[in-house]
C-alpha positions in Angstrom: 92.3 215.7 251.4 95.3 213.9 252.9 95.4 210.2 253.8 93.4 208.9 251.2 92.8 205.2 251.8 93.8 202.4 248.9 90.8 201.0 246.9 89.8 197.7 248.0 91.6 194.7 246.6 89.3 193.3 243.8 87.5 196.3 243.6 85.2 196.1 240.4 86.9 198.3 237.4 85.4 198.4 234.2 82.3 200.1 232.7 79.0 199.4 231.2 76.7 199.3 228.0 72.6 198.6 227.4 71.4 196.2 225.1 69.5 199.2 222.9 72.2 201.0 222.6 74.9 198.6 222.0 74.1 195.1 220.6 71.8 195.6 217.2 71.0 193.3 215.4 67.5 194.2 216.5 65.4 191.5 214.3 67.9 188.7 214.2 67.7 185.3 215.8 64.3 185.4 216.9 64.8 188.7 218.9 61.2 190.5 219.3 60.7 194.0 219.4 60.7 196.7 222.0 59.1 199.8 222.4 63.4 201.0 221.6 63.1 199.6 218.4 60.2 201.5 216.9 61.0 205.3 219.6 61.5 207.9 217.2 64.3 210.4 218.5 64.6 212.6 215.5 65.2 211.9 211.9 68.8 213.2 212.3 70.0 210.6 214.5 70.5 206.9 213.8 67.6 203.9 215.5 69.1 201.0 217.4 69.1 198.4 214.5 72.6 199.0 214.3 74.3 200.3 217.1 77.2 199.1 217.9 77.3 195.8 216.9 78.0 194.2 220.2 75.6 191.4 218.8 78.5 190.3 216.5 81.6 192.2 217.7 81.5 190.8 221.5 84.7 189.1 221.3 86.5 191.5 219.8 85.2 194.0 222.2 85.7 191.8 225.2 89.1 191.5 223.9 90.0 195.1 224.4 88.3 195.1 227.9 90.8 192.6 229.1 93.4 194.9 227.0 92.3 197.9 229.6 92.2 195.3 232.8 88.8 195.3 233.4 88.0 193.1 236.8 83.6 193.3 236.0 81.4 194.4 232.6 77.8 195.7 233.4 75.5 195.1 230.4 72.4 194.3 230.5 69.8 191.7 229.0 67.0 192.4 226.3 64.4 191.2 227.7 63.1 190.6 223.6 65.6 188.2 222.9 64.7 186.0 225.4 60.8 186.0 225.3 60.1 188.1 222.3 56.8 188.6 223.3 57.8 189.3 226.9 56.2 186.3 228.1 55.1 182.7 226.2 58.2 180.4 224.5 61.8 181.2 224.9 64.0 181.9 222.5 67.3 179.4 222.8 69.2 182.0 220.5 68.7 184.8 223.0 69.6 182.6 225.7 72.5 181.2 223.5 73.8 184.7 222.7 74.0 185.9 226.2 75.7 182.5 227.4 78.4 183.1 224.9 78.9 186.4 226.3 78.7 185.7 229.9 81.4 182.6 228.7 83.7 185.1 227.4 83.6 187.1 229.9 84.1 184.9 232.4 87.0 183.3 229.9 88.6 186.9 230.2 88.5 187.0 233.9 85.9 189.3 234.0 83.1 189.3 235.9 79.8 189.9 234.7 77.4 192.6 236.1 73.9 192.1 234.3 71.1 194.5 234.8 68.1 192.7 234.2 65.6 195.5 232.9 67.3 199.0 230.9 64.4 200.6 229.3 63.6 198.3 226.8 60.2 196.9 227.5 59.0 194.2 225.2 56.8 195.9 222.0 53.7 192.8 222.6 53.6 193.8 226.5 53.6 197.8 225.6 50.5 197.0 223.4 48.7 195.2 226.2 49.5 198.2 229.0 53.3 197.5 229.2 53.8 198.9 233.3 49.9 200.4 233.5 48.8 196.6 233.4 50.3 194.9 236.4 48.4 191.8 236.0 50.5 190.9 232.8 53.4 192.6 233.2 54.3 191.0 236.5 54.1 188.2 235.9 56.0 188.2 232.8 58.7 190.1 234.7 59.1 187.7 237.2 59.2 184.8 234.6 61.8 186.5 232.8 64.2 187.5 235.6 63.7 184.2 236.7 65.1 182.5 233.7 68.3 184.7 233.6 68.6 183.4 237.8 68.3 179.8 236.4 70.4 180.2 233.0 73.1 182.4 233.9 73.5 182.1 237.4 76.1 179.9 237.9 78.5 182.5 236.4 76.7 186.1 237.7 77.2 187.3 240.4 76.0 190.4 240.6 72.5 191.3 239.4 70.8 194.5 239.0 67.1 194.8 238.6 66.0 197.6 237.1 67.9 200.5 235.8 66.8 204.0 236.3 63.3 204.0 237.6 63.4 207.7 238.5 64.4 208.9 235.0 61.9 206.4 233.5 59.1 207.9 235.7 60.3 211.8 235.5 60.7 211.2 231.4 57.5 209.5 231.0 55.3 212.3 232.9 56.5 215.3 230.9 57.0 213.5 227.4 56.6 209.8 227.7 60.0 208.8 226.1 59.8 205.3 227.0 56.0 204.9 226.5 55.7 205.9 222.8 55.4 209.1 223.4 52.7 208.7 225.0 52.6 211.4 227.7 50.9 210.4 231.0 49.0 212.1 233.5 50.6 212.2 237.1 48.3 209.3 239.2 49.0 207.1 235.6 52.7 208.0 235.6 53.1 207.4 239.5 51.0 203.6 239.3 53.7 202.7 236.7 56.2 203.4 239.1 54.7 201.4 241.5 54.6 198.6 239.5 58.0 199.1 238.6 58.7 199.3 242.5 56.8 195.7 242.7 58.8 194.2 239.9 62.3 195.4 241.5 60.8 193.8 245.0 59.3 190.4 242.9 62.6 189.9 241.7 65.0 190.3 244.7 62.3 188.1 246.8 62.1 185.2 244.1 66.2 185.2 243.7 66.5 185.3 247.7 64.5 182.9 248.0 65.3 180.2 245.3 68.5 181.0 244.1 70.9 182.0 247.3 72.4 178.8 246.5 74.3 180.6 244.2 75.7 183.0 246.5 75.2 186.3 244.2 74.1 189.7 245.3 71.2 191.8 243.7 70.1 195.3 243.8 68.7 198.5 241.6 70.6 201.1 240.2 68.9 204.6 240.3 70.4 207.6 239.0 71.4 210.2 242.0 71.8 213.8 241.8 72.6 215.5 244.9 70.3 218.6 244.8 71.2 222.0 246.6 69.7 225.2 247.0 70.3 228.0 245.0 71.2 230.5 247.8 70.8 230.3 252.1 67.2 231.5 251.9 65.7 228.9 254.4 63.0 228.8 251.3 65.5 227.4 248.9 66.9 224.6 251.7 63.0 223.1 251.6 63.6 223.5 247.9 66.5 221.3 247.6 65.4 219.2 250.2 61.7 218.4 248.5 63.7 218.0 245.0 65.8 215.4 246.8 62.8 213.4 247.7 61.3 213.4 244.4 64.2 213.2 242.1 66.1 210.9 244.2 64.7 209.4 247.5 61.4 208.2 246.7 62.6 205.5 245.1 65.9 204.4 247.2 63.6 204.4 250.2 61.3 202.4 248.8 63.8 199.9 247.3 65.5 199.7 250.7 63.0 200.2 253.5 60.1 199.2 251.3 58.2 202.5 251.7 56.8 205.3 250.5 58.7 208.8 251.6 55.7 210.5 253.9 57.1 214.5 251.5 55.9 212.2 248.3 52.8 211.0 249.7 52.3 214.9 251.0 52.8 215.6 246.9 50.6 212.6 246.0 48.0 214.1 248.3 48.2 217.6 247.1 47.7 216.4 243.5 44.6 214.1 244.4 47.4 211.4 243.1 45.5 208.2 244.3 47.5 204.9 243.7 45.8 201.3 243.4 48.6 199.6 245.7 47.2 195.8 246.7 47.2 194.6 250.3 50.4 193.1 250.6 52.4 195.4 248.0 54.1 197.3 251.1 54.6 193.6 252.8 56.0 192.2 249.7 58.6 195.5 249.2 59.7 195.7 252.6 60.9 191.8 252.4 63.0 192.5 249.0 66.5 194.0 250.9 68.7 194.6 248.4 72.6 193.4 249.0 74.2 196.7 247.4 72.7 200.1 245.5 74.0 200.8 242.5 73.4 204.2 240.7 74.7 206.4 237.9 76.1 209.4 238.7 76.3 212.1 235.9 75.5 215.7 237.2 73.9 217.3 240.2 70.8 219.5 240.5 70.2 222.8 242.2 67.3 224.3 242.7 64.9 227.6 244.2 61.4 228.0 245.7 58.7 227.5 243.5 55.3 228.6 244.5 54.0 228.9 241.1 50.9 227.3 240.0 52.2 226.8 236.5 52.5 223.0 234.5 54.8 220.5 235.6 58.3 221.3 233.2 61.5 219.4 232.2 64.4 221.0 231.0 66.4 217.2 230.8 65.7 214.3 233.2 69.5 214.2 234.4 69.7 218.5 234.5 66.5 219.1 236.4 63.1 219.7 236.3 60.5 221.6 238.3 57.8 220.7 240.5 55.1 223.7 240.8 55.1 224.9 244.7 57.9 222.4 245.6 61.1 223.4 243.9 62.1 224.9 240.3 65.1 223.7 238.6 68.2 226.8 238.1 71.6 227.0 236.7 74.5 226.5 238.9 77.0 229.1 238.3 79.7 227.4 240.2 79.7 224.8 238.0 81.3 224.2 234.1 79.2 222.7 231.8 79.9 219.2 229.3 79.0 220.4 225.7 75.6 219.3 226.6 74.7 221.2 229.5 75.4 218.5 231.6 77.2 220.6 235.1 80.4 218.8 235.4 80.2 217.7 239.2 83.2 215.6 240.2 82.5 217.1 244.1 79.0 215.8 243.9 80.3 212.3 243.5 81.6 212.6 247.0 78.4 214.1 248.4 76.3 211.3 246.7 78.0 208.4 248.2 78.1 210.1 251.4 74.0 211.2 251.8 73.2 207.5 250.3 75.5 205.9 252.3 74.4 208.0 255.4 71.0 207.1 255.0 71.2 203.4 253.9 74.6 201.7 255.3 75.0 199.6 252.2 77.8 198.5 249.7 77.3 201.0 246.7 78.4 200.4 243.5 78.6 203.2 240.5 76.6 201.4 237.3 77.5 204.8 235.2 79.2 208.1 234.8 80.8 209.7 232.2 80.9 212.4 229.8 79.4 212.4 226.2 81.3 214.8 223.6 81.2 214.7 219.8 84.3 213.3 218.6 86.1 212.2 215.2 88.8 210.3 214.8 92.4 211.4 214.1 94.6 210.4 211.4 96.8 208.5 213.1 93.6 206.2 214.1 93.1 207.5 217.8 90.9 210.3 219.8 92.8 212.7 222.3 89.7 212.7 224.4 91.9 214.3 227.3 88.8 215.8 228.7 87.6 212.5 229.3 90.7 211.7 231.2 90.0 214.6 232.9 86.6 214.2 233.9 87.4 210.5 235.1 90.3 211.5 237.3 88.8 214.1 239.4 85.4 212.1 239.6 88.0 209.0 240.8 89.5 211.2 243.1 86.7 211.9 244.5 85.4 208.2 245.2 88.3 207.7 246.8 87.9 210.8 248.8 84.4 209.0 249.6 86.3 205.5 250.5 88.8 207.0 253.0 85.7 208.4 254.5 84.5 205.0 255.1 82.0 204.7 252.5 81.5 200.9 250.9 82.5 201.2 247.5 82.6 197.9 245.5 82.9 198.8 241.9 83.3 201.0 239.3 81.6 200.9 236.0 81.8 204.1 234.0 79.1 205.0 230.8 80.7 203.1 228.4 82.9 200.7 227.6 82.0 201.1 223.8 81.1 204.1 221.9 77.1 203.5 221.4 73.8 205.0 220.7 72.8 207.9 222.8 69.3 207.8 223.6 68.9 211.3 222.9 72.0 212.4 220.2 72.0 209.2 218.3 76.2 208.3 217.5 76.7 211.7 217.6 77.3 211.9 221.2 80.3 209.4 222.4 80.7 207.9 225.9 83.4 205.2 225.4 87.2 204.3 225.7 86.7 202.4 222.5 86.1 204.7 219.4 83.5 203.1 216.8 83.8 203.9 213.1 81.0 204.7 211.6 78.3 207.8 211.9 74.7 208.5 212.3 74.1 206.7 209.1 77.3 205.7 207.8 77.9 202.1 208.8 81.5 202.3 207.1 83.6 199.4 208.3 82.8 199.4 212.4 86.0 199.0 213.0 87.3 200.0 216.9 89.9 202.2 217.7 91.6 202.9 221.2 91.1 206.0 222.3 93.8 207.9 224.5 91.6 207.5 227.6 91.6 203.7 226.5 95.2 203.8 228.0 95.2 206.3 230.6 92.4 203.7 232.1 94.3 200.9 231.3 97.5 201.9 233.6 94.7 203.3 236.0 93.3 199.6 236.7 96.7 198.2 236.4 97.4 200.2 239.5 94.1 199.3 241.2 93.6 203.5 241.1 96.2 204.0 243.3 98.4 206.5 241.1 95.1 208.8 241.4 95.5 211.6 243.8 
């Protein structure tokens, strides 16, 4: 594409980690458990006690950010380490911790992004219903969120409710990976999500309201996958477009317009799905606009008629999964795959801002993206991850296709700063710039290590991505 516009002048490089995943130090200073802490992803793969050490290595690893240029640094909060209970006292080392990071950051002239809610719900609040029980858990959401406004927001400016709500809702009804295991049935599965749709809604309403004084912006942060048919058939279009509702804009309508999508409810309906919403739910989610969308971007979806009558499947909640009579998840040819099955889809970057922006006129920022490989260092200390540097350039290229196009972009915030803990493939699968010694249970030394993409995104920023073409 010719005449591709410049990215915007502060435009938000940098990239992102979760508490799980990253900080550790999962029973120190007070810090309460989550449901995380005790999820069992295979005796192969390494827990979250660990991690990355963020918990201790934040300056040092802040350090190297400012080493790269970063301009913003999503993380988010554990909700543990500030109520470890997920509601009664706080706990002044939690809040301590994350003031010395925010501090940091902001010493480093890097602005903090801070997701509020990645995954990691509170082990005492799981045992009393967790999202099932609304009467608990909101208000202990809204507690919590609103002690980060009051602590912290002097220095954020950019806040980011919950983090992928449709992976946490499509994972939890086919094998309940954030509930335990527990796997629930559809009209269970769906009222979590409703509650999860009143916490995002609680929380953009109470920081409106009380905190615009401090002249932030707030939003959720879906993941997107564009989803297409599998061939012209007119069948497969209703395919694609049914999987778009229920992998994608179910929950961006209902963040934005505060609704439910009337091809959801028809599914709902169809599976005698009957959800307990209260009399002024729909009131109170149509007054919580967000500011911006974020969402992570890893892969698209493609899809085929389905009229079968068999069980609800998953093959992974980022490749697809199929919906009996709706759509059924296929291969795309056209596509290469990451060493994970993951279709490499820089063109579907470009397509995803476009259909969200489209639909939604507001600034979007990308919370994730990035490809996870198994890796080992060299002995000269560094990791040619040119793949990496591949995957970033053309998926660059093709925001900036998207911002010449006249699309909003305000940030970029690739998966991950750090090497961390995959939920899924433990150390084994690496996301980051930043290489971290050690394996799935071989602490070693956690020493970091640049990688070679560490300084192709370091003269990237430096140019404000204007050397991408």
């Amino acid at each position: 594409m010719k005449n591709l516009s410049n990215f915007p002048k502060g435009f938000l490089w940098g990239a992102s980690i979760s508490a799980y995943q990253a900080e550790g130090a999962t029973a120190k200073d007070g810090k309460g458990k989550t449901i995380m802490d005790i999820a069992n992803f295979g005796e192969e793969y390494c827990d979250f006690s660990v991690a990355s050490d963020f918990y201790h290595h934040y300056k040092e690893d802040i350090a190297l950010m400012k080493e790269m240029g970063f301009k913003s640094f999503r993380f988010s909060i554990s909700w543990a380490r500030i109520f470890p209970d997920g509601e009664g006292a706080i706990n002044k080392k939690g809040i301590e911790f994350y003031n010395n990071v925010i501090n940091e950051l902001v010493r480093n002239n890097i602005k903090p992004i801070v997701t509020i809610f990645h995954f990691d719900t509170p082990l005492a609040l799981e045992e009393k219903g967790g999202w099932s029980n609304r009467d608990v858990i909101l208000p202990a959401f809204d507690k919590y969120a609103d002690t980060l406004f009051k602590e912290y927001g002097d220095r954020v400016k950019h806040w980011i409710t919950i983090n992928e709500q449709n992976v946490i809702t499509i994972s939890n009804l086919n094998f309940g990976m954030f509930s335990k295991g527990k796997r629930f049935t559809p009209t269970e599965t769906f009222q979590k999500n409703h509650v999860l749709f009143m916490a995002n809604a609680v929380a953009i309403n109470n920081y409106k309201k009380n905190y615009s004084h401090q002249k932030g912006i707030i939003g959720p942060a879906p993941n997107h996958s564009p989803t297409y048919p599998k061939t012209t058939k007119p069948e497969d279009q209703i395919a694609a477009m049914n999987a778009g509702v229920m992998r994608n804009w179910m929950y961006f309508d209902a963040y934005v317009r505060g609704e439910y999508n009337p091809i959801a409810l028809k599914y709902f309906k169809d599976l005698g799905i009957k959800l307990d919403i209260k009399k002024d739910d729909l009131d109170i989610m149509k007054q919580a606009k967000p500011d911006f969308l974020g969402f992570n971007y890893y892969t698209s979806m493609t899809v085929e008629y389905s009229d079968t009558s068999e069980l609800t499947k998953i093959m992974d909640q980022q490749v697809g999964f199929d919906i009996p009579g709706m759509f059924k998840a296929v291969k795309n040819d056209k596509l290469v795959e990451s060493p994970y099955g993951w279709a490499i889809d820089p063109l579907g970057l470009r397509y995803s801002f476009r259909e969200i922006y489209e639909r939604y006129r507001l600034p979007l920022l990308i919370t994730e993206n990035g490809i996870g490989v198994k890796e080992t260092l060299n002995k000269d200390n560094t990791v040619n991850d040119d793949y990496r540097i591949d995957y970033y350039h053309k998926h660059i290229v093709a925001m900036r296709e998207a911002i010449s196009e006249g699309i909003e972009v305000i940030g970029y915030n690739p998966w991950t700063a750090i090497d961390l803990v995959s939920t899924h493939q433990g150390f084994s699968k690496r996301y980051g710039f930043i290489y971290i010694d050690r394996d799935e249970k071989d602490l070693k030394e956690m020493k970091r290590y640049r990688k070679k993409s560490f300084f192709w995104y370091q003269e990237m920023i430096k140019n404000n991505g204007d050397n991408i073409m």
